[in-house]
N, C-alpha and C positions, 0 to 999 in steps of 0.2 A: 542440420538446424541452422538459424540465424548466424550462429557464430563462425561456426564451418563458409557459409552460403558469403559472408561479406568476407571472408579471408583475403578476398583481390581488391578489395578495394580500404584495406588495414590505413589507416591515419598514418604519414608520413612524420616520424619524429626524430630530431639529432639522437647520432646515434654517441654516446661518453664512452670515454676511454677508461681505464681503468683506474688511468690517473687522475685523469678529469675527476671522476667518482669523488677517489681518496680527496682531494683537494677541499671538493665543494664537504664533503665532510669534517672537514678540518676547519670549516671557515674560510679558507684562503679564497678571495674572491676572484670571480672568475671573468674572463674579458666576453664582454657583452656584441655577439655580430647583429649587425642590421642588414637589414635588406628590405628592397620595395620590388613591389609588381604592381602594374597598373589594372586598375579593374574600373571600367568603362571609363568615368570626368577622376572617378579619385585614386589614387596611390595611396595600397594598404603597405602600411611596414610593420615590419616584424623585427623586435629589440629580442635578441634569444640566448641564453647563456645556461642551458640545460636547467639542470638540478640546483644551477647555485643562486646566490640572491648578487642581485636584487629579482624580483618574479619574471619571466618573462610577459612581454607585450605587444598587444598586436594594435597600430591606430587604424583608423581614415581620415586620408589626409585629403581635404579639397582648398587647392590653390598655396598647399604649405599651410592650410588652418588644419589642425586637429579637430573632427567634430564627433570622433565617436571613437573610446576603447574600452580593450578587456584585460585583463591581466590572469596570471594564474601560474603556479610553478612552469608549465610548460606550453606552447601554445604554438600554432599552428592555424595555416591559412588552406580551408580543406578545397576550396572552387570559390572561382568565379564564374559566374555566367546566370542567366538569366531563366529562374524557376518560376517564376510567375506568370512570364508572357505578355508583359504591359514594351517589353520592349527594356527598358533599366533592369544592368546585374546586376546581382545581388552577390552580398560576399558572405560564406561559411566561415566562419572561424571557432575553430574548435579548440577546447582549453584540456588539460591532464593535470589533472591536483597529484598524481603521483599514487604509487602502492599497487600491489601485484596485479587486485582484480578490477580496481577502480582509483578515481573515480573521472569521468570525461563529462563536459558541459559544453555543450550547442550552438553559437551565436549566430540569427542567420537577418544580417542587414540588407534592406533594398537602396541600394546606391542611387535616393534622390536627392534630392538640396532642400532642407535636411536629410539626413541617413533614417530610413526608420526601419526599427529594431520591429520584427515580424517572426521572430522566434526564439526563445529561448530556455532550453531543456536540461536538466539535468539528466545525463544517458549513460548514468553508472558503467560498465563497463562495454557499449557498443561505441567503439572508436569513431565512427564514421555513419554519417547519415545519406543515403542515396540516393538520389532522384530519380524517379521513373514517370511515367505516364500510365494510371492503372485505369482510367476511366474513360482514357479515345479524347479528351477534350480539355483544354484551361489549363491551370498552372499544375505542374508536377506534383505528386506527393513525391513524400520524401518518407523514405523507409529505413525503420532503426529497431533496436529490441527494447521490451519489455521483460525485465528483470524480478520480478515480483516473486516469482520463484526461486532465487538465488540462495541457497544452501536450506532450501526449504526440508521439511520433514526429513531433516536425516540426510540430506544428500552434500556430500564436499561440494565446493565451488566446480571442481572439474567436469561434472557428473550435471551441474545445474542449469535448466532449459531456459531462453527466452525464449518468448510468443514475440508474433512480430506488433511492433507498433507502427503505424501508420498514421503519417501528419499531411491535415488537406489544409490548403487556402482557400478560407472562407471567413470574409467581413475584414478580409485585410490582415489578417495573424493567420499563422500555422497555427492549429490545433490538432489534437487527439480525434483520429476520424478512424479509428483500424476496425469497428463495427461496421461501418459500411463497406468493408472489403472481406466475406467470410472466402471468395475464391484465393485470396493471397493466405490467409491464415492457415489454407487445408494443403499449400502447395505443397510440404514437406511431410505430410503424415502418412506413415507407413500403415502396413498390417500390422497385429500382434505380433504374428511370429517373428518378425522382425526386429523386434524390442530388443537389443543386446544388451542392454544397461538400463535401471531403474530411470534415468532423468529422459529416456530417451523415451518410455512408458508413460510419464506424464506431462512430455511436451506432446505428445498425441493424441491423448486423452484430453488435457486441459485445451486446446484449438480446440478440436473437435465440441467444448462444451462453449467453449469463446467465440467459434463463429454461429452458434445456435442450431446442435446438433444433438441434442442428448441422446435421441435412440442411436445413434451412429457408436456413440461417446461411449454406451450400455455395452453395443455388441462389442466393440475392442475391448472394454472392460472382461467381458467375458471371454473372450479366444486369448487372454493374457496368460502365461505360465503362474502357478498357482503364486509364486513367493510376490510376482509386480501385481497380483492382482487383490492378492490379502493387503499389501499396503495402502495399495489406492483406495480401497474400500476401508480402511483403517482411518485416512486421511483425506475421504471422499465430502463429507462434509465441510470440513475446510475448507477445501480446496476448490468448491463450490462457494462459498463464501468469499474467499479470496478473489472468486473472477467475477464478482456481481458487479464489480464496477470498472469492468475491463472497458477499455475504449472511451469512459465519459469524462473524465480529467478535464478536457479540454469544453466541457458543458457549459461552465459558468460562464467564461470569455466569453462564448459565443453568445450568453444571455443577458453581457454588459459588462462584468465583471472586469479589473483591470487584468492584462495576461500573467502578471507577477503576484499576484493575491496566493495565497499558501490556501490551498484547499484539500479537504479528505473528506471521502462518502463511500456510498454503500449504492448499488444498485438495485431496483426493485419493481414488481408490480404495486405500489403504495396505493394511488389513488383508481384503481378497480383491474379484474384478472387482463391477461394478456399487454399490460403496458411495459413502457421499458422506460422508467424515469430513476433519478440520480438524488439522491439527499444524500447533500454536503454542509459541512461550516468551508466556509467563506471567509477569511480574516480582508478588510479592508476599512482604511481611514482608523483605525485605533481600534475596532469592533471586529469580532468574529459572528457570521451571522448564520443560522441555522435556515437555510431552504430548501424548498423542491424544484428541483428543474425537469423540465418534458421538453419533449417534442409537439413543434405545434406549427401549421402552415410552411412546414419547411425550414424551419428556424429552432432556436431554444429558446423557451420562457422561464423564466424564474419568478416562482409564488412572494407570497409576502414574507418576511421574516417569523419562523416558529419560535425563534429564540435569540436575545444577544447578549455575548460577554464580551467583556473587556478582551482586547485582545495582545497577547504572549509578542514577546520580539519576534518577529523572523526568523523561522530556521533556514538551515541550509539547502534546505531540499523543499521542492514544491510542492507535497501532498505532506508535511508535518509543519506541527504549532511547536514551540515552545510555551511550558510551564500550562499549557491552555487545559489540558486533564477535560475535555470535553469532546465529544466526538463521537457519530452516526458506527453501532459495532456490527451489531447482524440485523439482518432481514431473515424473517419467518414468515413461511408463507402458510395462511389460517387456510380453515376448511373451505372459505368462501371464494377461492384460489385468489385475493388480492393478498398484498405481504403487509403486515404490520413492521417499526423500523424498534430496536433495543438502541437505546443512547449509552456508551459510558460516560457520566459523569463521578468522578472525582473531584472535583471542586470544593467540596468540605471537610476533604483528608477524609475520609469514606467512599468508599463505592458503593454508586448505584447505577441501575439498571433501568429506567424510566423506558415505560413501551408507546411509541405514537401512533396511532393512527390516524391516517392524512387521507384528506381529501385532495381536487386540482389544488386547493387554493388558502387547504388550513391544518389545523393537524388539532389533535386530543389527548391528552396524555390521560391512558387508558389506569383505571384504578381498579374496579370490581372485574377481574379480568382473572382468566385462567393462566395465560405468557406473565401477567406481571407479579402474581403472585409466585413464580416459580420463578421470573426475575428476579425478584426480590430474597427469595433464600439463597440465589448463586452469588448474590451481591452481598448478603451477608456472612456468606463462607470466603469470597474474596475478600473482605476490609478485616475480617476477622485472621486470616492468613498474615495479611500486611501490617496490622499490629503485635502477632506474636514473632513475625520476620525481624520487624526493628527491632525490639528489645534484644536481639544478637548481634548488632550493628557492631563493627570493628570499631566506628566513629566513636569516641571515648565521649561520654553521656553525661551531664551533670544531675545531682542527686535528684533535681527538679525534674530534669526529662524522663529520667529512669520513671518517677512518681506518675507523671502524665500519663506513658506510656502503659502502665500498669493498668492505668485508671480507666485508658482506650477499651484495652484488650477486656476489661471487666467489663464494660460496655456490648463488647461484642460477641463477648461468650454469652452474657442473657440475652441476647436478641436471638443467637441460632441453639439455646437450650430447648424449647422446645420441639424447635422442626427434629433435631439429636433424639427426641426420642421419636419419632416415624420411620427413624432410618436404619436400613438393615447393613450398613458397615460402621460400625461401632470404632470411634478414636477421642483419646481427650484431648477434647476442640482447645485447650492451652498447649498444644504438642502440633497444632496446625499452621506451620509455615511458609506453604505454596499450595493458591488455588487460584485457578485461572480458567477462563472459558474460551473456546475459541469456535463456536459456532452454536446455533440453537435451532432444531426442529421441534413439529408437533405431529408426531402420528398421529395423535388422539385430538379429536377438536371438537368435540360437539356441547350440546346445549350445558349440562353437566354433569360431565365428565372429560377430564381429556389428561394428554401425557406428554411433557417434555423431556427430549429429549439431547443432551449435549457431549459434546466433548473436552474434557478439563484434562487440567496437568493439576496433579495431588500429591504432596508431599509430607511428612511430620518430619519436626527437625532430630536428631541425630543424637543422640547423646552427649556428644563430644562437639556439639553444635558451636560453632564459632565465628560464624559471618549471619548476617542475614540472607543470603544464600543457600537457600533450603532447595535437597534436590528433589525433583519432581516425577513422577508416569503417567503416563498418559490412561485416564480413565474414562469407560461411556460410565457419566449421570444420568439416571433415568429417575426423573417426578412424577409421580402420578397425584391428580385432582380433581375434588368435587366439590360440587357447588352444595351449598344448602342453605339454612334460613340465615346465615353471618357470613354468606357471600363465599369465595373459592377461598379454600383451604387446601394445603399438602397432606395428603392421607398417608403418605409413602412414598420415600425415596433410597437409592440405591446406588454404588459404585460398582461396575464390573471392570477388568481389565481390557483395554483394546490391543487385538493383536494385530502383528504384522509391520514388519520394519525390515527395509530393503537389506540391511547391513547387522541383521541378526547375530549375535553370538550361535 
């Protein structure tokens, strides 16, 4: 896999002594070496003092001016040379925040006058980005992993696959292009029987559905030894969900958006069957904006705004908000084969589940609907979860907050009293402190009647409960619904347990 596959081309980084170590642990500061190498008109240098502070720094230097650096505990100058093919290198500079499994950051300048910054990634634990030529023509991609699955469903970090990611130059930035390469994604997929280890079953599986292959994706599913294949099937949902938006990260840039804008979405057939377009929020200029991006004449287009909120600081990573509690969760695909998109919105200290159906150019927030009324009960067993959670908070509460909180949770126990009585697993809904959903199908879709179908984690807290940390199992929710004269209603609903877990007792 990825990890094994770049082993030769590992990030070159000072190697601490032991005393070094102890020192920079101690505080005791440590002597800072410099050094330059020329890369084409500028002289990049590199200030480097390992672990200890001040951070280390890498400039470019044109003429003895400073016009462009990066800083980071550790850092590194990974190439010079020219990926683009205009003629002007370009410099990699790759940064290491430190810790076992991550975390590494990107920086890929084209050395003109000004420097312009044409790439820059956050690549969790893939040390080094490579350049090759996958297309016969033009500037290099440059190929790195995709981490998405990193200690996913139960797997240690050791055991944890990337899929590969693939950065093309197009409109003058690297972007997220590893969709238009399904022959690179299938280089490394074995047979089943070949599977020696759980991560190694769904780095196979997952390509195989990532380069757009699902009967391929089926039959390894089925030649799989029964324990990798009850998993996958366990966390087949997901994990389809998880890859809906494999390869579009890099949509928005290419539809104008600035390359730094913090974005998350969901992939989908939204605006009719067989499409491949992307709703995402977008945070930029203070706003976080809700749209649809497609493919169109060879380009991306970005719809009008479906929604905007104030937008969260910057987090530290490119595909999350802070404080934003807003965000594109699953794609369900209706009977019509186009997908309708579920929002999580939190924004009112509650959870909802708002369902859109989008057109190229607009969207709808569906009401008299069969998904949203069944949204709408999983969203009220999630806020109702998250008010009887806090009232266990370690956080020492003042008499007022305890009062509030009481007054929530009485709030949200009469909202899901009702639906409590259509359901065939019986708990008192004040003993509910973990519910979470992490994907949503419909077998059933039709005119009325139909059936959703999801995967949650379900907990009641503990007798001896003492954090708001309530532990959770993973359960299929199964809704069933029908239409009649007062529009769709839950007739019946149900928890079974999901089995299959690679690391079973």
């Amino acid at each position: 896999m990825l990890k094994s596959i770049l082993a030769t081309a590992v990030l070159t980084l000072p190697i601490l002594s032991f005393s070094t170590l102890a020192a920079a642990q101690q505080g005791t500061p440590q002597p800072v070496k410099t050094t330059t190498r020329k890369c084409g008109a500028y002289t990049v240098q590199l200030r480097q003092n390992g672990f200890g502070d001040p951070q280390d720094t890498a400039s470019l230097l044109l003429n003895g001016v400073t016009l462009a650096s990066v800083s980071d505990t550790m850092i590194s100058l990974d190439f010079c040379r020219d990926v683009t093919g205009d003629g002007v290198p370009e410099a990699m500079l790759a940064q290491f925040s430190g810790g076992a499994h991550c975390c590494f950051t990107h920086t890929l300048y084209s050395l003109s006058n000004p420097p312009r910054r044409i790439l820059n990634v956050f690549s969790a634990d893939t040390d080094a980005l490579i350049p090759q030529q996958l297309d016969g023509k033009g500037p290099l991609e440059l190929l790195g992993g995709d981490w998405r699955f990193a200690y996913a469903y139960g797997l240690p970090f050791a055991d944890s696959p990337a899929l590969w990611r693939i950065y093309s130059e197009i409109g003058g930035q690297y972007v997220d292009h590893s969709r238009a390469y399904p022959g690179v994604l299938l280089r490394d997929v074995g047979q089943p029987a070949a599977a020696a280890r759980p991560g190694q079953a769904l780095y196979d599986y997952a390509s195989l559905l990532a380069a757009g292959q699902p009967g391929r994706a089926q039959t390894y599913l089925d030649g799989l030894p029964a324990l990798y294949r009850d998993w996958l099937v366990n966390y087949g949902p997901d994990i389809r969900q998880n890859l809906s938006d494999y390869g579009m990260s890099g949509w928005p840039t290419r539809a104008g958006a600035a390359p730094d804008a913090p974005r998350t979405g969901i992939g989908g057939a939204f605006s009719g069957p067989g499409k491949a377009e992307y709703l995402a929020v977008v945070g930029q200029g203070g706003m976080a904006a809700l749209r649809l991006y497609r493919p169109q004449s060879g380009g991306i287009v970005a719809g009008d705004a479906l929604e905007t909120r104030p937008q969260a600081r910057q987090a530290n990573f490119e595909t999350d908000f802070q404080g934003l509690n807003w965000w594109p969760a699953f794609t369900v695909r209706r009977a019509t084969g186009r997908d309708d998109a579920v929002i999580h919105d939190a924004t009112s200290g509650s959870v909802k589940y708002p369902v859109y159906r989008l057109s190229a150019t607009s969207g709808t927030v569906l009401k008299d609907d069969a998904l949203s009324a069944a949204a709408t009960l999983i969203a009220d067993l999630e806020a109702l979860a998250g008010h009887v959670a806090s009232g266990y908070s370690s956080t020492p509460r003042t008499a007022a907050q305890k009062a509030e909180i009481a007054r929530r949770t009485d709030v949200a126990v009469s909202r899901v009293q009702p639906a409590l009585a259509t359901g065939e697993f019986k708990f008192d809904p004040r003993t509910l402190g973990n519910f979470s959903v992490s994907a949503m199908t419909m077998p059933t879709d039709s005119t009325d009647t139909a059936r959703v179908v999801a995967p949650v984690t379900f907990g009641l807290v503990a007798a001896e409960q003492d954090s708001e940390y309530v532990i959770g199992e993973r359960y299929t929710l199964t809704v069933d619904l029908k239409k009649g004269t007062q529009g769709w209603t839950v007739t019946r609903w149900g928890l079974e347990k999901r089995l299959g877990e690679p690391y079973a007792d």
